[in-house]
Biopython code that builds the backbone (N, CA, C, O; Angstrom):
import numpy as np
from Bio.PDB.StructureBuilder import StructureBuilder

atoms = [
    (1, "UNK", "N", (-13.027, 4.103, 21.288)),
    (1, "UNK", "CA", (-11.602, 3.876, 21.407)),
    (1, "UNK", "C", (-10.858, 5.172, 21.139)),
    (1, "UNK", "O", (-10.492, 5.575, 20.035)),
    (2, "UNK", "N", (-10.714, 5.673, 22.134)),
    (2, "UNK", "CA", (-9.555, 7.322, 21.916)),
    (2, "UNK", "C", (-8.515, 6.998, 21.441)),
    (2, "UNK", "O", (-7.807, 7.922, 21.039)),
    (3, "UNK", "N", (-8.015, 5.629, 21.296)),
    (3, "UNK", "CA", (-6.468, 5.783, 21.057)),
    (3, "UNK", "C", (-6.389, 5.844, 19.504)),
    (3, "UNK", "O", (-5.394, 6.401, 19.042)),
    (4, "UNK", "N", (-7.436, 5.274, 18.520)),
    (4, "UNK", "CA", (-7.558, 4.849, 17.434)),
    (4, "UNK", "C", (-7.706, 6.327, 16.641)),
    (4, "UNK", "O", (-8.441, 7.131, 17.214)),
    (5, "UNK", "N", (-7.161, 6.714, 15.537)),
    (5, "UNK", "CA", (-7.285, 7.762, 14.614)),
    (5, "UNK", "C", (-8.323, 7.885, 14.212)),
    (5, "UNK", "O", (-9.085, 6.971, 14.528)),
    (6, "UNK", "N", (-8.891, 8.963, 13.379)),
    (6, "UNK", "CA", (-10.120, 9.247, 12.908)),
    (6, "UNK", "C", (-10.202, 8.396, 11.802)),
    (6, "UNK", "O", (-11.239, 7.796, 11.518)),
    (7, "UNK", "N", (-8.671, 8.272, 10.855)),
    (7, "UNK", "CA", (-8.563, 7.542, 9.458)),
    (7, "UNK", "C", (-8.840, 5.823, 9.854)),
    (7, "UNK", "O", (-9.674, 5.109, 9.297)),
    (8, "UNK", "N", (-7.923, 5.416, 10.936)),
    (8, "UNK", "CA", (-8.728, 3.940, 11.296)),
    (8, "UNK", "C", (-9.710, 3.633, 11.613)),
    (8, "UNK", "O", (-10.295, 2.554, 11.532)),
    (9, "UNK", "N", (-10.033, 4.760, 12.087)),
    (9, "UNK", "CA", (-11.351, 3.809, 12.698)),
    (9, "UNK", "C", (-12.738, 4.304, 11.325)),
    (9, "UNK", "O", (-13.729, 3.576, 11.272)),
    (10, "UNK", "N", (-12.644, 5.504, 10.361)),
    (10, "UNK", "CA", (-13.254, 5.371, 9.234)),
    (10, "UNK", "C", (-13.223, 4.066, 8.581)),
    (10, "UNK", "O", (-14.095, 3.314, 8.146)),
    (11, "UNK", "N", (-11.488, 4.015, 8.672)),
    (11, "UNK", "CA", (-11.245, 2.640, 7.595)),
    (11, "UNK", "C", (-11.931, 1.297, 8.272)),
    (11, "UNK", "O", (-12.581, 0.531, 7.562)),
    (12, "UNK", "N", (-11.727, 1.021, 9.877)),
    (12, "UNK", "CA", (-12.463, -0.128, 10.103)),
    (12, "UNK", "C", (-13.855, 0.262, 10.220)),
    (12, "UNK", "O", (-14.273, -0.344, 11.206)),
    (13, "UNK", "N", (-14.729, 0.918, 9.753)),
    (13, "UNK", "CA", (-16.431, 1.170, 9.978)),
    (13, "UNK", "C", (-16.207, 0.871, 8.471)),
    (13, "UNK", "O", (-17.279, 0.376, 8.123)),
    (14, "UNK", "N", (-15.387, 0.907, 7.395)),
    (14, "UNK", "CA", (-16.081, 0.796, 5.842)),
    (14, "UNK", "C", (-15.649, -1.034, 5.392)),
    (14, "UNK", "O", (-16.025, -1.778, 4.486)),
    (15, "UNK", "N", (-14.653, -1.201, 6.605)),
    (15, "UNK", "CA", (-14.382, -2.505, 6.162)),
    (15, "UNK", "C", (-13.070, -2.706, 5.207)),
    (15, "UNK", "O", (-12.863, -3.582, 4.367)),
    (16, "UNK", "N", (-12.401, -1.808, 5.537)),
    (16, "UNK", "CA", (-11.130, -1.755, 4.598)),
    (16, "UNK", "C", (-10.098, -2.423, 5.251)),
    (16, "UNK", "O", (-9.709, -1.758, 6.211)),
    (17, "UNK", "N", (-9.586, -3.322, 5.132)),
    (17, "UNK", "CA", (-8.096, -4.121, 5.948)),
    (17, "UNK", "C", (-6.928, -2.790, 5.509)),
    (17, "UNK", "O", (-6.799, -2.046, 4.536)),
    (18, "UNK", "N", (-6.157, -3.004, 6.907)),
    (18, "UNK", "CA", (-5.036, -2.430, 6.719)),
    (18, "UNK", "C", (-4.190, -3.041, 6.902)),
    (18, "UNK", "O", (-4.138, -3.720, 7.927)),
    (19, "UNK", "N", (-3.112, -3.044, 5.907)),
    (19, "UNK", "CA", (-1.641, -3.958, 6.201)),
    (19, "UNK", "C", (-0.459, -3.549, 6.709)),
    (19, "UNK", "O", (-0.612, -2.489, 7.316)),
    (20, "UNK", "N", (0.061, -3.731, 6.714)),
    (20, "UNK", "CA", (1.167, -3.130, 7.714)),
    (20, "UNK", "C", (2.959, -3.399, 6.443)),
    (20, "UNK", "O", (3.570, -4.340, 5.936)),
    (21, "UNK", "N", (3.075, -1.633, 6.516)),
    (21, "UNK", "CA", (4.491, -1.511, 5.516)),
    (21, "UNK", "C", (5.492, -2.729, 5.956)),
    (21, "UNK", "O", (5.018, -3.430, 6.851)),
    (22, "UNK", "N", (6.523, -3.029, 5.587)),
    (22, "UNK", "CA", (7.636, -3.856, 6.116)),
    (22, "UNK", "C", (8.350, -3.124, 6.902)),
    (22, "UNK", "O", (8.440, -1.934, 6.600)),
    (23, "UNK", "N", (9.124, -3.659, 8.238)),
    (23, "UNK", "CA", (9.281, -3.312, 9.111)),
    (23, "UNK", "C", (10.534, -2.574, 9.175)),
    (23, "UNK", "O", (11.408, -3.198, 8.575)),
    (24, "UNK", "N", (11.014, -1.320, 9.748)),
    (24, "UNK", "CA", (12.381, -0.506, 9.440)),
    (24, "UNK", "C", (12.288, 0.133, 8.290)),
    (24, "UNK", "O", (13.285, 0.758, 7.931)),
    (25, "UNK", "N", (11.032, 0.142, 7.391)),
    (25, "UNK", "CA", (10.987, 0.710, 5.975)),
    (25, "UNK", "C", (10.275, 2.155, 5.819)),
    (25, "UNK", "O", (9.137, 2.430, 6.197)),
    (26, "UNK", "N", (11.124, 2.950, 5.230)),
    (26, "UNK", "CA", (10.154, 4.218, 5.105)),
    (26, "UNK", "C", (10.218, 3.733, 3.381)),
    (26, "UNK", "O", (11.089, 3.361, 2.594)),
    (27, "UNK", "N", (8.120, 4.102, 3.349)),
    (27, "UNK", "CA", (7.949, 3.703, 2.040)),
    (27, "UNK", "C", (7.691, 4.903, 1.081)),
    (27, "UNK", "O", (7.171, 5.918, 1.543)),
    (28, "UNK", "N", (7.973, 4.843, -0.009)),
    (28, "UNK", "CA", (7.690, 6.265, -1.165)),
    (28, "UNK", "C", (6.078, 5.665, -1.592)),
    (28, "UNK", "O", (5.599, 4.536, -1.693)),
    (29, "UNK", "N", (5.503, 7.175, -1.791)),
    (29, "UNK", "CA", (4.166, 7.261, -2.480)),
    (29, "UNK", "C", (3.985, 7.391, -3.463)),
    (29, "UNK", "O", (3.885, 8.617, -3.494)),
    (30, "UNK", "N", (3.794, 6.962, -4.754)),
    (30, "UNK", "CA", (3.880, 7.362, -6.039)),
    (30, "UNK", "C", (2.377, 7.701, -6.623)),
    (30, "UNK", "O", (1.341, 7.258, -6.127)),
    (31, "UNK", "N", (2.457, 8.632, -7.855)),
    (31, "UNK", "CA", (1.085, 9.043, -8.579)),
    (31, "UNK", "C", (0.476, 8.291, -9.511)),
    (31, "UNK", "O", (-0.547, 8.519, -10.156)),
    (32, "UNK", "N", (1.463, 7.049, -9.522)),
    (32, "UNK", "CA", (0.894, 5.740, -10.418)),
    (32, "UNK", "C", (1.743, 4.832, -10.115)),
    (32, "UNK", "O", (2.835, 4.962, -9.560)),
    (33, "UNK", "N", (1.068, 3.623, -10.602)),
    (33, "UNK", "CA", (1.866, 2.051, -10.221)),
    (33, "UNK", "C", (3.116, 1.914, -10.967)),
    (33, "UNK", "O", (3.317, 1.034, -11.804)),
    (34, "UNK", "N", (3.951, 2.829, -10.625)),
    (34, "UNK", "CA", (5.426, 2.406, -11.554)),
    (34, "UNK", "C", (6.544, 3.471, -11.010)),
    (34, "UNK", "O", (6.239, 4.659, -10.910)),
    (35, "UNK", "N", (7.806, 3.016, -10.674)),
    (35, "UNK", "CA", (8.943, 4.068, -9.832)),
    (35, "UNK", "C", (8.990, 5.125, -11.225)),
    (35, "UNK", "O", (9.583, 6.172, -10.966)),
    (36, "UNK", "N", (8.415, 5.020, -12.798)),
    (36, "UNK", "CA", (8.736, 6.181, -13.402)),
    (36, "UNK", "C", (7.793, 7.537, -12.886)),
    (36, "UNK", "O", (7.828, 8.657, -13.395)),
    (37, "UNK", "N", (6.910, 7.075, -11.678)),
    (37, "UNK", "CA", (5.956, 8.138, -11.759)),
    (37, "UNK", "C", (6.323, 8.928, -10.236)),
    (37, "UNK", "O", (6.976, 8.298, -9.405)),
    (38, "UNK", "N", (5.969, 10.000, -10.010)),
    (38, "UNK", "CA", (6.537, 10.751, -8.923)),
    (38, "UNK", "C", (6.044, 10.465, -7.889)),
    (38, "UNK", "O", (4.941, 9.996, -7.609)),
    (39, "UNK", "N", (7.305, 10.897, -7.008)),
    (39, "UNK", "CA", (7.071, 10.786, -5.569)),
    (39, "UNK", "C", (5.953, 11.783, -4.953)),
    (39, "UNK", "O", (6.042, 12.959, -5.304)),
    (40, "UNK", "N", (4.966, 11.442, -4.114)),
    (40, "UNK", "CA", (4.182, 12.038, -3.969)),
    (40, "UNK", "C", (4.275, 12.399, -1.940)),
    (40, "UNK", "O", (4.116, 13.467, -1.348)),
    (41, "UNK", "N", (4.469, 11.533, -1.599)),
    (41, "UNK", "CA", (4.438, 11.117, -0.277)),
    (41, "UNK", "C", (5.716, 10.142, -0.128)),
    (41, "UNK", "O", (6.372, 9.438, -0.896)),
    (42, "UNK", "N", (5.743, 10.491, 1.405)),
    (42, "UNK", "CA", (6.467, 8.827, 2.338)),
    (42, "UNK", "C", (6.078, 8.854, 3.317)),
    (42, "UNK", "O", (5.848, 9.824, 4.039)),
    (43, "UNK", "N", (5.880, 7.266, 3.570)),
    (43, "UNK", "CA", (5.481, 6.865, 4.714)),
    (43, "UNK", "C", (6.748, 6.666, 5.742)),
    (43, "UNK", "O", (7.938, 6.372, 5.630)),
    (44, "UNK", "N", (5.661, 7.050, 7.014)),
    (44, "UNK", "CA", (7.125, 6.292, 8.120)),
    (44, "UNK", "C", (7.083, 5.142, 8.198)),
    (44, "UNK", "O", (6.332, 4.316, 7.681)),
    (45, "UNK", "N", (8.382, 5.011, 9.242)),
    (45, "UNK", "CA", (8.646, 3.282, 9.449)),
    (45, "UNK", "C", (7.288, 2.708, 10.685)),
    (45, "UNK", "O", (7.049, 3.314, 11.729)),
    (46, "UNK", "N", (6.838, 1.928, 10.405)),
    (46, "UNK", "CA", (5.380, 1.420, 11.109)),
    (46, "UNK", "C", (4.224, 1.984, 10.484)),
    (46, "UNK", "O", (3.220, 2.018, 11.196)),
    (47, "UNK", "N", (4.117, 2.470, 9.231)),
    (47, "UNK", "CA", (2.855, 2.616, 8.759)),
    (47, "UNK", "C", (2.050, 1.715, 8.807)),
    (47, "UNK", "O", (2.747, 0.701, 8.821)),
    (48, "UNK", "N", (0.829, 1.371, 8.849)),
    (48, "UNK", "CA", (-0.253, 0.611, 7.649)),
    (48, "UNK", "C", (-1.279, 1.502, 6.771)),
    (48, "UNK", "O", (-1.801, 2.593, 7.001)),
    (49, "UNK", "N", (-1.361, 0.626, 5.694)),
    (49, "UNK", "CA", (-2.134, 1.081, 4.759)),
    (49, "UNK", "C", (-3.256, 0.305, 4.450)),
    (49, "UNK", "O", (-3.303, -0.912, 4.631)),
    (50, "UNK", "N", (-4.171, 0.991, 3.983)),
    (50, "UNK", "CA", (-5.598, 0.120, 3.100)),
    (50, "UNK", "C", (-5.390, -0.102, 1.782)),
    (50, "UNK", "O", (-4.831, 0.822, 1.191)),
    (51, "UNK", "N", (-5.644, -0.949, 1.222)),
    (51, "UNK", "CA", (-5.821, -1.682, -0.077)),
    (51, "UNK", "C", (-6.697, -1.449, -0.789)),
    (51, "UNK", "O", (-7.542, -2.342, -0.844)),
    (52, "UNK", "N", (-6.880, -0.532, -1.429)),
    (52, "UNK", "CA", (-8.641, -0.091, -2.263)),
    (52, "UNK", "C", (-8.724, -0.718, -3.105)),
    (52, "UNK", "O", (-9.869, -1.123, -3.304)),
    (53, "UNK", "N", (-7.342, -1.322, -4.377)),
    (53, "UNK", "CA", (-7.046, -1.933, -5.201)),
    (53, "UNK", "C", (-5.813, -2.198, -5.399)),
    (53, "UNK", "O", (-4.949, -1.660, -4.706)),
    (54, "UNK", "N", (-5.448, -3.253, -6.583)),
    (54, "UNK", "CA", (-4.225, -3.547, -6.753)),
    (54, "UNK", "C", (-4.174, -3.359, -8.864)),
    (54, "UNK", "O", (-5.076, -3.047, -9.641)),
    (55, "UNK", "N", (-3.073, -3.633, -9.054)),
    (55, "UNK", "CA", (-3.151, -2.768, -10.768)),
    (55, "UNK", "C", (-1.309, -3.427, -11.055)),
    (55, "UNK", "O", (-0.371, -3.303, -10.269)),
    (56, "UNK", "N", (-1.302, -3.883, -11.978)),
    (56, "UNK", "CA", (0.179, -3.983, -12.260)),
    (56, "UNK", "C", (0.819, -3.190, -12.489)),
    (56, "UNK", "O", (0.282, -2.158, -12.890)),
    (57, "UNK", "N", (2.160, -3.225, -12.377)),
    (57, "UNK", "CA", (3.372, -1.879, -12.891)),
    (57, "UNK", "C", (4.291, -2.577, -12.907)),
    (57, "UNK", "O", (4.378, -3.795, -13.062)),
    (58, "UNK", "N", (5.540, -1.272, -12.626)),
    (58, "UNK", "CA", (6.451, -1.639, -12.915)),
    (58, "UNK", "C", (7.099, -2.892, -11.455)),
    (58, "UNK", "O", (7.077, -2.738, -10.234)),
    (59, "UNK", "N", (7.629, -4.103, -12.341)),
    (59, "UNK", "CA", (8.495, -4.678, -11.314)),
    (59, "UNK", "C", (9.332, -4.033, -10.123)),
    (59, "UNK", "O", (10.139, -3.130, -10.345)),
    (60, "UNK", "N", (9.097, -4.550, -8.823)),
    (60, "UNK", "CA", (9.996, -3.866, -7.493)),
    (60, "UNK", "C", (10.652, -4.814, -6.751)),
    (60, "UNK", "O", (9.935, -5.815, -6.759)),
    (61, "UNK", "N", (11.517, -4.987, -6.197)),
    (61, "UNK", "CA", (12.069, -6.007, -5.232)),
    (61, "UNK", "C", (12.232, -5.339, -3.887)),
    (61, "UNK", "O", (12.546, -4.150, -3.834)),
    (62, "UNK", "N", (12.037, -6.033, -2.840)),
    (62, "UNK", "CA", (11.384, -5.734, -1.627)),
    (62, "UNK", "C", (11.468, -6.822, -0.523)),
    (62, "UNK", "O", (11.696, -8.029, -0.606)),
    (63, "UNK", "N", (11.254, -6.148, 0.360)),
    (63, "UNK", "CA", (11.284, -7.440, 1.381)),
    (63, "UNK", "C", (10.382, -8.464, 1.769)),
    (63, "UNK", "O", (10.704, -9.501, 2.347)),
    (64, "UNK", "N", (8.927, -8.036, 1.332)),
    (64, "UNK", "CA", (8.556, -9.247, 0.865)),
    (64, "UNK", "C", (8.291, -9.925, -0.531)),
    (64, "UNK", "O", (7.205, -10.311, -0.965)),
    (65, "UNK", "N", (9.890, -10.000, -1.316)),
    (65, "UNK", "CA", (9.703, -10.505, -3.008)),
    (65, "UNK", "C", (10.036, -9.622, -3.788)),
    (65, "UNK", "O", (10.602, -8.568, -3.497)),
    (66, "UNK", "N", (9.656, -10.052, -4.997)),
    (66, "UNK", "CA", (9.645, -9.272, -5.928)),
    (66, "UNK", "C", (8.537, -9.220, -6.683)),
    (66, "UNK", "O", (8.224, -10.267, -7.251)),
    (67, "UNK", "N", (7.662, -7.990, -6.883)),
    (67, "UNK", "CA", (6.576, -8.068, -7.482)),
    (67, "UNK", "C", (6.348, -6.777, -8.500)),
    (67, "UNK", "O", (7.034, -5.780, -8.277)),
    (68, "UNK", "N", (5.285, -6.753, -9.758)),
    (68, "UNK", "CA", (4.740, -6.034, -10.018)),
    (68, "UNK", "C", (3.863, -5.561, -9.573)),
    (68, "UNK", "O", (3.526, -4.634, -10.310)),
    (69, "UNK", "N", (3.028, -5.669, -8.467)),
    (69, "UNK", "CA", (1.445, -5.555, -8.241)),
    (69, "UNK", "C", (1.959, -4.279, -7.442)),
    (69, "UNK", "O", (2.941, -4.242, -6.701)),
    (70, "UNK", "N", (1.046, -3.192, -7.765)),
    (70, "UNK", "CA", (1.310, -2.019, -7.146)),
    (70, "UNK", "C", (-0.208, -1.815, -6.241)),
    (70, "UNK", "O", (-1.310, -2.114, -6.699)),
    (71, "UNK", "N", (0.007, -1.311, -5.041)),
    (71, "UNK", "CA", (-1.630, -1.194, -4.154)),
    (71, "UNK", "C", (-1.789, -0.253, -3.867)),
    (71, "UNK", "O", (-1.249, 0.308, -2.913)),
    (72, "UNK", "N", (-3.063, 0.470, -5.064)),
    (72, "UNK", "CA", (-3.908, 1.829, -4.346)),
    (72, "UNK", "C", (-4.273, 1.893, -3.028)),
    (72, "UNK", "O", (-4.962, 1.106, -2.379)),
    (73, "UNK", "N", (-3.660, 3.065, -2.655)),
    (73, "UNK", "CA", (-3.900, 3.084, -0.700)),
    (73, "UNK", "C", (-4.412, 4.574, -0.871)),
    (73, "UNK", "O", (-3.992, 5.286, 0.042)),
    (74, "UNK", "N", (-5.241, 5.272, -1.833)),
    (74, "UNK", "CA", (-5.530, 6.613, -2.063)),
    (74, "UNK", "C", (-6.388, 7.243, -3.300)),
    (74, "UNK", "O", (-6.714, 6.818, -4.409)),
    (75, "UNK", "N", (-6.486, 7.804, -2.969)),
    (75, "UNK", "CA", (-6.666, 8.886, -4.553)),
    (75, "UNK", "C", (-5.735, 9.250, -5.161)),
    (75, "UNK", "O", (-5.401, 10.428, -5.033)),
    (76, "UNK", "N", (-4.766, 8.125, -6.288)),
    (76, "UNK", "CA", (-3.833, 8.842, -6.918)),
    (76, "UNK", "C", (-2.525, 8.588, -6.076)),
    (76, "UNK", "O", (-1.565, 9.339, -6.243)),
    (77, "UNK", "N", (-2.451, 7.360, -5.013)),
    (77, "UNK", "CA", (-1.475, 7.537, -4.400)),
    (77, "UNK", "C", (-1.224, 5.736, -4.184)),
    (77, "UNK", "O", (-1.908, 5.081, -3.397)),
    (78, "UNK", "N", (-0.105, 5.130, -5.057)),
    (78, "UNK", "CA", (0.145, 4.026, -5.009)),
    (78, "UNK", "C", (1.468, 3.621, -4.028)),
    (78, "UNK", "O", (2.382, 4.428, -3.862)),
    (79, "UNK", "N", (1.468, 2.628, -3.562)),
    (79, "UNK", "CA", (2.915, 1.917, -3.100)),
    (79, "UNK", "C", (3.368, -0.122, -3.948)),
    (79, "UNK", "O", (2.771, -1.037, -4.516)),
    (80, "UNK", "N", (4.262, 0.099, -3.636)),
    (80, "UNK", "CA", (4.728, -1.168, -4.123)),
    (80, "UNK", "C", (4.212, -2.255, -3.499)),
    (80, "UNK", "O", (4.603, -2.316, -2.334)),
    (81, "UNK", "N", (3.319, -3.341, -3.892)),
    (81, "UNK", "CA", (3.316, -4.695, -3.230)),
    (81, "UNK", "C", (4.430, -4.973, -1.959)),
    (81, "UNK", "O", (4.270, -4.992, -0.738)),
    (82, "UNK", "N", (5.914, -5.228, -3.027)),
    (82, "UNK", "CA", (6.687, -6.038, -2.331)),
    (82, "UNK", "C", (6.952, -5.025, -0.977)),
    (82, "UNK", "O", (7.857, -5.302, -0.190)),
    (83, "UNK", "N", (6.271, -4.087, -0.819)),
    (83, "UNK", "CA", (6.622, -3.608, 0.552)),
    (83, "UNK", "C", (5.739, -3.605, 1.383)),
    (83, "UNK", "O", (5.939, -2.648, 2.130)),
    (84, "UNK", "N", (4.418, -4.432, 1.818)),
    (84, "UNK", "CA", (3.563, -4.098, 1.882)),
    (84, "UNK", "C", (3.211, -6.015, 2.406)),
    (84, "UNK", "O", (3.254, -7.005, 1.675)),
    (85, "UNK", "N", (2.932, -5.947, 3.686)),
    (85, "UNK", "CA", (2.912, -7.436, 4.022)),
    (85, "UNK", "C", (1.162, -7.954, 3.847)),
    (85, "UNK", "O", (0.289, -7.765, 4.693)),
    (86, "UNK", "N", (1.015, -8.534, 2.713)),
    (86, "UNK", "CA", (-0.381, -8.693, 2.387)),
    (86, "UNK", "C", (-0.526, -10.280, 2.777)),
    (86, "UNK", "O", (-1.622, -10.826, 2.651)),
    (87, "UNK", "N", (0.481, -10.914, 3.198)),
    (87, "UNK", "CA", (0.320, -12.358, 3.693)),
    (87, "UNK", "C", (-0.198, -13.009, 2.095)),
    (87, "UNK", "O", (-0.938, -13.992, 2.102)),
    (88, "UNK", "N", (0.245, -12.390, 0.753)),
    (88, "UNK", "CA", (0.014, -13.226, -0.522)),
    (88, "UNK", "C", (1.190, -12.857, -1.360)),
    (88, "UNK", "O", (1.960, -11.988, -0.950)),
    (89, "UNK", "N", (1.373, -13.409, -2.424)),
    (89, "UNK", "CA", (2.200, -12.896, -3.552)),
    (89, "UNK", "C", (1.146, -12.541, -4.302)),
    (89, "UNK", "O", (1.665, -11.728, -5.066)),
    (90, "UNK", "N", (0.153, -12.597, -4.558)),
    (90, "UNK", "CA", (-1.073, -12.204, -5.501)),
    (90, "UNK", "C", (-1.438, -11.208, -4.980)),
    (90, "UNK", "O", (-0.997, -10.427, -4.137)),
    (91, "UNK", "N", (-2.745, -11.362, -5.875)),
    (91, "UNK", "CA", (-3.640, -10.038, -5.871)),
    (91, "UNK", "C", (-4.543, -10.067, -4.269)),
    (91, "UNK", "O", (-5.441, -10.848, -4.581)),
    (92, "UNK", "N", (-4.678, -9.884, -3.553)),
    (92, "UNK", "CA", (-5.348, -9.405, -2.383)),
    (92, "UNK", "C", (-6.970, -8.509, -2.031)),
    (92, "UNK", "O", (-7.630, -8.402, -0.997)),
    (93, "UNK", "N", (-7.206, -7.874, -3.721)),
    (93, "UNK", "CA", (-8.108, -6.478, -3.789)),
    (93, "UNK", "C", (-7.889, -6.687, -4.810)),
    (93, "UNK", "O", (-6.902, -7.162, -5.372)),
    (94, "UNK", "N", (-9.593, -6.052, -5.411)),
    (94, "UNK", "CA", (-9.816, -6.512, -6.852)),
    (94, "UNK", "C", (-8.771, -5.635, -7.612)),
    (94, "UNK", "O", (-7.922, -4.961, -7.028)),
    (95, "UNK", "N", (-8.867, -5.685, -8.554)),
    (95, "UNK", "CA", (-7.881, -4.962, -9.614)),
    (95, "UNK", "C", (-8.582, -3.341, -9.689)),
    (95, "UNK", "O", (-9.761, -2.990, -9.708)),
    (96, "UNK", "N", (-7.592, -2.730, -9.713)),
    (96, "UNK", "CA", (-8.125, -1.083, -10.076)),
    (96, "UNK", "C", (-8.593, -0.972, -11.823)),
    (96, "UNK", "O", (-8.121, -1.494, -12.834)),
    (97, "UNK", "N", (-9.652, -0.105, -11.605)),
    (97, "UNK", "CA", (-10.320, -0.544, -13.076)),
    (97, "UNK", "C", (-10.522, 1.379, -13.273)),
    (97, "UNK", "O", (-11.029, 1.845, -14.293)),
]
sb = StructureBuilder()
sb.init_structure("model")
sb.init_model(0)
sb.init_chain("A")
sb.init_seg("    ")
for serial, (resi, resn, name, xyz) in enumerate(atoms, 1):
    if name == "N":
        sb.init_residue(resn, " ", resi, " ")
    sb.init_atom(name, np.array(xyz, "f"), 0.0, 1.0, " ", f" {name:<3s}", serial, name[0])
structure = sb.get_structure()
């Protein structure tokens, strides 16, 4: 498939789901699960991301909810649940340990 990126199609050979940001949203990257921690990155509007884990933080409100659950999509590089259409209010991916 030429059209597919090198990063998707890694991510679909390891089996990693990717979800898709909320729609019209450019999302911030943070260096831990909580808006006190820095911006690291942003995503554009139509990203998806992989879910390596999920880890609580700080509360966010969002378009889908309001949640604490923050989802490792990196090394060191978290986004907010509530932005992040996981089709759950829960946990989705085991907990980051």
């Amino acid at each position: 498939m030429a059209s597919e990126s090198a990063e998707s199609m890694a991510s679909a050979s390891l089996g990693t789901q990717r979800y898709p940001v909320a729609p019209g949203c450019e999302l911030n990257v943070r260096s831990g699960p909580g808006t006190g921690y820095s911006i690291i990155d942003v995503l554009p509007q139509g990203a998806t991301v992989p879910v390596n884990c999920q880890t609580p933080g700080t509360r966010v409100s969002g378009p889908y909810g309001t949640s604490n659950i923050w989802d490792n999509i990196g090394n060191g590089r978290f986004v907010s649940d509530a932005y992040v259409k996981t089709g759950s209010d829960g946990y989705v991916a085991p907990r980051c340990g």
